[in-house]
C-alpha positions in Angstrom: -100.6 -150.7 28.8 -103.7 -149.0 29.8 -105.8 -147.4 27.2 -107.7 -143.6 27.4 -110.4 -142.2 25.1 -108.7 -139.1 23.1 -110.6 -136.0 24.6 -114.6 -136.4 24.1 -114.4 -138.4 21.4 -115.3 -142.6 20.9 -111.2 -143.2 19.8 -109.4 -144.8 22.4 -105.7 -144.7 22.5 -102.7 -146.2 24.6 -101.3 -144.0 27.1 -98.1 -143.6 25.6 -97.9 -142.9 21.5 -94.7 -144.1 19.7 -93.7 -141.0 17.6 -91.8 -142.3 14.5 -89.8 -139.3 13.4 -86.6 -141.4 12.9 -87.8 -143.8 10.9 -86.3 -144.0 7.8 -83.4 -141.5 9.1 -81.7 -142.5 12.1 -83.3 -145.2 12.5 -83.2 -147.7 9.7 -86.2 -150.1 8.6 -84.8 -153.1 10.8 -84.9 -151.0 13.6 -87.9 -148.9 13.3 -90.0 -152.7 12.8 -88.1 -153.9 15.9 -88.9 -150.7 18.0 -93.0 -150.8 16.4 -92.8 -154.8 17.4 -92.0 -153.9 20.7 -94.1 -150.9 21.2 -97.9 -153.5 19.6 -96.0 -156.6 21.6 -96.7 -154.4 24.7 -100.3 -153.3 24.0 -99.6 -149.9 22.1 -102.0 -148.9 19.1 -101.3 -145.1 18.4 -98.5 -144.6 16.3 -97.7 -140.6 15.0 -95.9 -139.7 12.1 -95.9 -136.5 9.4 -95.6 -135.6 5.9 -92.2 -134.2 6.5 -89.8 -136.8 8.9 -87.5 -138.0 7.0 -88.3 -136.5 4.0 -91.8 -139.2 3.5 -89.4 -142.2 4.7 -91.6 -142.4 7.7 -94.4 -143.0 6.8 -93.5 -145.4 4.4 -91.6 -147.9 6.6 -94.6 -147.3 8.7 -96.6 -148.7 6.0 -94.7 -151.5 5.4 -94.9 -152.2 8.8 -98.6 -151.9 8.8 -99.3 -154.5 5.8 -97.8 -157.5 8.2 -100.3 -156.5 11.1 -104.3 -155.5 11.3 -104.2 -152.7 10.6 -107.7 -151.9 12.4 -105.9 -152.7 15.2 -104.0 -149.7 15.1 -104.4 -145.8 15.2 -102.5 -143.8 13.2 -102.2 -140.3 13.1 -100.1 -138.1 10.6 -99.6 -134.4 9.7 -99.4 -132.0 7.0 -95.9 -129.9 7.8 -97.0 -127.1 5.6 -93.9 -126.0 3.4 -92.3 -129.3 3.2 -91.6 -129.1 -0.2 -93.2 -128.8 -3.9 -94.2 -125.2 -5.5 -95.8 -122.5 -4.4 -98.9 -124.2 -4.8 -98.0 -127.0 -2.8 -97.3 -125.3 0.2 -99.1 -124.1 3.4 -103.0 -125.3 4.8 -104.9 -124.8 1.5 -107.4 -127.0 0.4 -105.5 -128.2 -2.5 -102.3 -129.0 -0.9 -104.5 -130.8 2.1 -106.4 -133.3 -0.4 -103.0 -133.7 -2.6 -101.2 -133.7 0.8 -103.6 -136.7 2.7 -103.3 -138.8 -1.1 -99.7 -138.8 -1.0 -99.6 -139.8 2.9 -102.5 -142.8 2.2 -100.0 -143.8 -0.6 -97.1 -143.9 1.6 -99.0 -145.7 4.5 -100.6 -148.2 2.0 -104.1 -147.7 3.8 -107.2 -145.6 2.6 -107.7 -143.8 5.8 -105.4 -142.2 8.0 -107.2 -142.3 12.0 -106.2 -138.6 13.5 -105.2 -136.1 10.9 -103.5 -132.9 12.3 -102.4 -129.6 10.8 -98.7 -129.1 12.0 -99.3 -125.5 12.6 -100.8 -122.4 12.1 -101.0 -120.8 8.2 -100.9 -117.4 8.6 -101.7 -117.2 4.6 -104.6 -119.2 4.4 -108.2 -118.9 5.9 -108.8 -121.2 8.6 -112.3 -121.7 7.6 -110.8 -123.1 3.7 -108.6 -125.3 6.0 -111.5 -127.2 8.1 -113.9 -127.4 5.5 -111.1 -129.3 3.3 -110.7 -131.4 6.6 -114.3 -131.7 6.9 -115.0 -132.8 3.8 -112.1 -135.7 4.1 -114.0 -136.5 7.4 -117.3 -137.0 5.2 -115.1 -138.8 2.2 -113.3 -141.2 5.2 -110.3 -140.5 3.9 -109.6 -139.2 7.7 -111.1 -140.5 11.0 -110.8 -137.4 13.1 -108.4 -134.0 12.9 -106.4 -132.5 15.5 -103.9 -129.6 15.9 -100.3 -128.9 16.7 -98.5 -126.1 18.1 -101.5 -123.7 18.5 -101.7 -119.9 20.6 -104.8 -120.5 22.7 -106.6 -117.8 20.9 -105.9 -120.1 17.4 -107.1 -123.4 18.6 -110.5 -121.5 20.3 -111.2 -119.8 16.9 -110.8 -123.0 14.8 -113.4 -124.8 17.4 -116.4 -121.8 17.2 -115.7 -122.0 13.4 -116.0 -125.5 13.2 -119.2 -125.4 15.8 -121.2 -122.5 13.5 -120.6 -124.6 10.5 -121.0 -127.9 11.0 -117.8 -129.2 10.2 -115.4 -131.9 11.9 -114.2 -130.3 15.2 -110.2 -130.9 16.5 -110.3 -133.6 18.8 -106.7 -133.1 20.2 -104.0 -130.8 20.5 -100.2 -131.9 20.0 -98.0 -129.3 21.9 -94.5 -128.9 23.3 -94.6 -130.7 27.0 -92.4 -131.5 29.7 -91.5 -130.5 33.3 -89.2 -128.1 31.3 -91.9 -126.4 29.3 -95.0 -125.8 30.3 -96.3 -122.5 29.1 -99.4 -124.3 27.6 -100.9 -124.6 31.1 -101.5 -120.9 30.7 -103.6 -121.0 27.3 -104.3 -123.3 25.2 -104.3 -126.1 28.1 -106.9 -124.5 29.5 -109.1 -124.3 26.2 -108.4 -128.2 25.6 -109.6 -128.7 29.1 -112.6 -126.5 28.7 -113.4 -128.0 25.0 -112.8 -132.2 25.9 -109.9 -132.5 23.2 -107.1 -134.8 24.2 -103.8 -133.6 25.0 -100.8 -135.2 23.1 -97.3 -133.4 24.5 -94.1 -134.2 22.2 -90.9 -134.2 23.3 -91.3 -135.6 26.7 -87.6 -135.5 27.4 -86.9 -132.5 26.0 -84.6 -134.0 23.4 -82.7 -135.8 26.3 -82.6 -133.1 28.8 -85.3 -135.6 30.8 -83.0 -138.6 30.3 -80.8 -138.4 33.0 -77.6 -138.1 31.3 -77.1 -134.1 32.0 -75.3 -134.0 35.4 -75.6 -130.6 37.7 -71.5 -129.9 37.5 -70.3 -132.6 35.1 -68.9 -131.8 31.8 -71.5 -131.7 28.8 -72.7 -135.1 27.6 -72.2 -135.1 23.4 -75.5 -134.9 21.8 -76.5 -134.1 18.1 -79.5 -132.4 19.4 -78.7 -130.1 22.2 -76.1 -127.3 20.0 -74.2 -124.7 22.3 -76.8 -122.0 21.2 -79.8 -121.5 18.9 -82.0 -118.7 18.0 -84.5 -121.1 17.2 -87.9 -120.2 19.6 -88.7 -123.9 20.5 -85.1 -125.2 20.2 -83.4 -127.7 23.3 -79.9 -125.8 23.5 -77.4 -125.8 26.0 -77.8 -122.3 25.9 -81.4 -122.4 26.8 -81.7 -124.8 29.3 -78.3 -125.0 31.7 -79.7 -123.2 34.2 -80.3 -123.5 37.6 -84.0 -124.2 37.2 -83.3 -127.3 35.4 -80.4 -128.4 37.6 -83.7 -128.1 39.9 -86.0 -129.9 38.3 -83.4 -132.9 37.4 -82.0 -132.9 41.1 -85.9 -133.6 41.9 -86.7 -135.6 39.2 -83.3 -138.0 39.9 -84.7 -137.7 44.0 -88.3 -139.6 42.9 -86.5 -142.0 40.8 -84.3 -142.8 43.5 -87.5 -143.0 45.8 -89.3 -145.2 43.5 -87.3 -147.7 41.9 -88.1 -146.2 38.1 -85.4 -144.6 36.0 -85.7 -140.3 35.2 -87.2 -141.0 31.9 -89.8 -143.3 33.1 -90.7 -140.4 35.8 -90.4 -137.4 33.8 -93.0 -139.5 31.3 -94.8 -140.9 34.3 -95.3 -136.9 35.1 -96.7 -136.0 31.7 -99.4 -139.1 31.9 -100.8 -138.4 35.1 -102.0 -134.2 34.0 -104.6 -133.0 33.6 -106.4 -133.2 30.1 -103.1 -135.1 28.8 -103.8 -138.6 26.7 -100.6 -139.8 25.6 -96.8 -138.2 25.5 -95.7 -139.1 22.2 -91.9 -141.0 23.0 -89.9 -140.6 19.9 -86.7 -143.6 20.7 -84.3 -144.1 17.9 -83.5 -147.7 19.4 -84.8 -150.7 20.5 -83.4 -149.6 24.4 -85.1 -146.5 23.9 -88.8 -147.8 23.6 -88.4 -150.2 26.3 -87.0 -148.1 28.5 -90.2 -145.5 27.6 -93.0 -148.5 28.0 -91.4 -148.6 31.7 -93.9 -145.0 32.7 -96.5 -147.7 32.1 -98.0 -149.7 34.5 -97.6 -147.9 37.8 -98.3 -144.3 39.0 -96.3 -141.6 40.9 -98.5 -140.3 44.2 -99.7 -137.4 45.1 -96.4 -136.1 47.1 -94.2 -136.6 43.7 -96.4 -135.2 41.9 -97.0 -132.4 43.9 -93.0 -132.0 44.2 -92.2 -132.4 40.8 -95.0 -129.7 39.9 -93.4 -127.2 42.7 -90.5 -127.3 41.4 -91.3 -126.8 37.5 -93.4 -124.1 38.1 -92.9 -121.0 35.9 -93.5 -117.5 36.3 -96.7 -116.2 34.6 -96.1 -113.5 32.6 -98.6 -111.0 32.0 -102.3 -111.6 31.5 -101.7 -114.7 33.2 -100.4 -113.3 36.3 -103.1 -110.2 36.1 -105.7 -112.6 35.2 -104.7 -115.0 38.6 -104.9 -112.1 40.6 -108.0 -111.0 40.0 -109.6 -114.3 40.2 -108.3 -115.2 43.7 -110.8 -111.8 44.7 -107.2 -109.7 45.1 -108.5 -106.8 42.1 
């Protein structure tokens, strides 16, 4: 396991993160230690969890994970999911549900400080300024190492950064979006701000919910998964709907050809992908089993050249809708 610095900042990370959203759901406590032994065993230190997977059960199998290792040794990042539960009060990115929010999380981790902190998503209800100052001042208390983002427009993650700069406060050292060879509309916006700004990119869902495994065949019947559903009105959902097209059937019939060309399964490659783009730290791998996380620790370790990269990139490329496509125009000296 090699190791990056997250964006500008002095934190350094493994290259892959283990996400632990099944812990204490899917997968129970004897798994979820054997899948976090594995994970340290092979040089990993950046675990992710949230408020909200599994209802708290995550973090607190996380926790009593941690107390049988150093746990300086680790990084740990959580998140506030802003309407989780609780009253009105307890809901959304104001400062009084982030310092109630962070004390609960400490007390389910069983540590005083939690390493990356990030808000899950935008609050249209709250002022972002109220939101990073209550970050800040956890920053200053070291009740939280450093903050990032998730799930940010371009245009949000830019205006919590100049904020941030004209006052003084802790600035967002990463961004956590949605990332794959499936989804790439961040390369338009808010990649581009992350690379401009140094913060470290942190894709989830690597596999697209197991799109990226290689059990979805081009003409074979339908695998049974609990994730992928038949349809979904859900913006960010992984449904059969959405995706069985003939641009994935592309982008797995390539993805299956480097595999094949390299000795490495499609997971490993689709992962491998993620870890060699630009501005990217670490995909987050989420396995539910102990032949999940090994099978994810095999993108580490090696690297795909140039030519896979390049086809793998051809053939995932999307369409920019406009400004993007306006925008590209004009720079290439066309307007």
């Amino acid at each position: 396991m090699e190791y990056r610095l997250l964006g500008r900042s002095g934190l350094k990370v493994s290259e892959l993160c283990l996400g632990a959203m099944y812990f204490g759901g899917p997968s129970d406590e004897e798994t979820s230690f054997e899948i976090l032994d594995e994970f340290a065993d092979q040089g990993g230190n950046f675990i992710d969890t949230a408020k909200g997977y599994t209802e708290g059960r995550s973090e607190e199998v996380l926790g009593r994970w941690l107390a049988r290792r150093d746990r300086d040794d680790f990084v740990i990042a959580t998140k506030l999911l802003g309407r989780w539960t609780g009253g009105p009060a307890n809901t959304g990115l104001s400062r009084k549900n982030i310092l109630s929010s962070v004390d609960a999380s400490l007390s389910r981790l069983g540590t005083d400080y939690i390493d990356l902190y990030y808000t899950h998503a935008w609050d249209e209800t709250t002022p972002i300024a109220e939101t990073l100052s209550a970050l800040s001042d956890l920053v200053t208390a070291g009740k939280i190492r450093y903050i990032g983002a998730s799930n940010l427009a371009g245009w949000q993650l830019q205006k919590a950064l100049d904020l941030s700069e004209r006052n003084g406060w802790a600035r967002y050292v990463a961004l956590q979006p949605l990332y794959n060879l499936l989804d790439r509309e961040i390369e338009w916006d808010s990649l581009q701000v992350c690379l401009a700004e140094g913060l470290g990119v942190l894709p989830w869902s690597p596999l697209r919910a197991g799109w990226l495994s290689g059990k979805f065949k081009r003409d074979a019947p339908r695998p049974q998964s609990s994730r992928v559903q038949d349809s979904s009105d859900i913006p960010f959902d992984m449904s059969w709907e959405q995706y069985n097209n003939e641009r994935t059937w592309t982008i797995l019939d390539a993805v299956e050809k480097v595999a094949a060309e390299t000795g490495r399964s499609v997971p490993q490659v689709a992962i491998r992908w993620l870890m060699q783009q630009p501005g990217v730290t670490a995909p987050i791998i989420g396995p539910r089993t102990i032949e999940q996380v090994c099978s994810s620790l095999g993108a580490s370790g090696w690297s795909l050249s140039d030519e896979h990269q390049d086809l793998l990139a051809q053939v995932s490329t999307q369409p920019k809708p406009y400004p993007f496509n306006l925008l590209d125009y004009f720079a290439a000296g066309r307007g």
